[in-house]
C-alpha positions in Angstrom: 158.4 238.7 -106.8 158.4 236.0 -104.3 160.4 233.1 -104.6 158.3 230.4 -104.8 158.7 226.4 -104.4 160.4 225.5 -108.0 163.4 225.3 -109.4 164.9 228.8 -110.6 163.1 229.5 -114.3 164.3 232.6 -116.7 161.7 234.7 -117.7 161.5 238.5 -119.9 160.3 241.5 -118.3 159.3 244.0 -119.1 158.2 247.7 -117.4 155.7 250.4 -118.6 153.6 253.1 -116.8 155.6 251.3 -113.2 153.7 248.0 -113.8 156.2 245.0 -114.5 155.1 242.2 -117.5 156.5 238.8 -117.7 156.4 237.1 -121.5 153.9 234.2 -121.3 155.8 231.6 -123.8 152.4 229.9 -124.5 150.2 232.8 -125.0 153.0 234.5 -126.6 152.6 237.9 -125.2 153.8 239.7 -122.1 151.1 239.7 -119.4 150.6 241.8 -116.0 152.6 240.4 -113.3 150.4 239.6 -110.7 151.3 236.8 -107.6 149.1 234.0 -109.2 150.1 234.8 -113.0 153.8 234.2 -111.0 152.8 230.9 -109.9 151.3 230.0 -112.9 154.7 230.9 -115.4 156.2 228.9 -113.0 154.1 225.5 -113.2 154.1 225.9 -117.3 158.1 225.9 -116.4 157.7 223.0 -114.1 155.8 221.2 -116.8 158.0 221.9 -119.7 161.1 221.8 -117.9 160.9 219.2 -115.2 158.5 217.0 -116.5 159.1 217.2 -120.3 155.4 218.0 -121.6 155.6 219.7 -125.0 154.3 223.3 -124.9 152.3 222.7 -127.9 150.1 220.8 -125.6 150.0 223.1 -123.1 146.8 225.8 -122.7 146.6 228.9 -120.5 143.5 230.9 -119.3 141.1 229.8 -121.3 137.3 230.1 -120.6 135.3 227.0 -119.8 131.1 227.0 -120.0 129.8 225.5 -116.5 126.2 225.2 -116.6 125.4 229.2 -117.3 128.1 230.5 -115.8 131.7 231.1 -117.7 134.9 230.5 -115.4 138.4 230.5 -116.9 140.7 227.6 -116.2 144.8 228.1 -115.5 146.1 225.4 -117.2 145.7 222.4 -119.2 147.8 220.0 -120.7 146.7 217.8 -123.7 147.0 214.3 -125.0 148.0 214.4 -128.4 144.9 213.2 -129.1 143.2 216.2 -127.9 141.6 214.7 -125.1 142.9 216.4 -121.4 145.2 215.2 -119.4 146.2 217.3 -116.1 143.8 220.3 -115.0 146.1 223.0 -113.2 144.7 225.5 -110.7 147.0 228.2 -109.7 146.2 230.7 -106.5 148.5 233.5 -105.3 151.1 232.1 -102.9 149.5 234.1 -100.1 146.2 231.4 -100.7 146.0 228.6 -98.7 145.0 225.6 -100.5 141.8 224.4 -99.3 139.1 222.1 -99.8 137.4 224.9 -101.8 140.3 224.7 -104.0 139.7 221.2 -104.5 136.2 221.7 -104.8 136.7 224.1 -107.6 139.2 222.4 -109.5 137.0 219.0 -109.2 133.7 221.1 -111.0 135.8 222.3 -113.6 136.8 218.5 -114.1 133.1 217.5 -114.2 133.3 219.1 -117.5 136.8 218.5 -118.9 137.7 214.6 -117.3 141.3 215.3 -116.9 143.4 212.6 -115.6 145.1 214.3 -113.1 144.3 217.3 -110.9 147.3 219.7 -109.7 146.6 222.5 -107.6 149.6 224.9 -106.0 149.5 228.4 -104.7 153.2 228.2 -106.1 154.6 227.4 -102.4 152.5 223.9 -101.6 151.7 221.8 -104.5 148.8 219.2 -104.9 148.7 216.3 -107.2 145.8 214.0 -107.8 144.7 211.4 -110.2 140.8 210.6 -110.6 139.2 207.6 -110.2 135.7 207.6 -112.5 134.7 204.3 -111.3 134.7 205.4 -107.9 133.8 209.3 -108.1 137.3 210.4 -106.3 140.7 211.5 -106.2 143.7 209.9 -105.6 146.5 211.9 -104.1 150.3 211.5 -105.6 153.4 212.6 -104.4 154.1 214.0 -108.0 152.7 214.4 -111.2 153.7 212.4 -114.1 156.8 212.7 -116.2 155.7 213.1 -120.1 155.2 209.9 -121.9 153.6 209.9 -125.2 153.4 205.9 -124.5 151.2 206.8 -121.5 148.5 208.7 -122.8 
């Protein structure tokens, strides 16, 4: 797989029938190595590892109800409260980020009212925190480092 724009992670592997699995430590299962699922092992890494969130307030593909339509997010971290903190949107690294990306990410967060938006094709990385009061985002050069006292 292609090296991406993170520090060097350890993940298991695994091969059957010539496709290659990489364990998902959240989900707890292997799952199909695809370029975005790549990407999206290594921001759970990123947010674990670099930026100390606990993984039992981490979420992974789940589906999210948008008017009549069901789309799936990539990943969510919690407050321990329950409330969302950071939206992530992973794309392939072969996906430029655009303002479609942005756009995406932002409907989803019509719903869910995250804190912060991050968006990376695994290569360029995005980080944004919203403003309610006046309906935008605010780009940062990083997210935040994990601090219960924060949230």
């Amino acid at each position: 797989m292609q090296k991406l724009n993170f520090p060097e992670y350890s993940f298991r592997f695994k091969n059957s029938e010539n496709k290659t699995a990489a364990f998902d430590e959240i989900r707890k299962k292997f799952i199909l190595l695809t370029p975005e699922e790549w990407v999206r092992l290594h921001t759970v890494q990123y947010l674990i590892q670099q930026k100390g969130y606990p993984k039992t307030l981490i979420n992974v593909e789940k589906q999210l109800k948008l008017g009549k339509m069901i789309k799936r997010y990539d990943i969510v971290v919690y407050k321990p409260n329950g409330e969302i903190y950071i939206i992530v949107e992973c794309k392939a690294p072969k996906i430029k980020i655009t303002q479609d990306t942005f756009d995406q990410i932002a409907r989803y967060n019509m719903q869910l009212k995250a804190d912060f938006l991050m968006v990376t094709n695994g290569l360029d990385h995005y980080y944004c925190n919203m403003d309610y009061n006046k309906e935008q985002y605010n780009f940062l050069a990083e997210i935040p480092i994990y601090n219960m006292n924060d949230l």
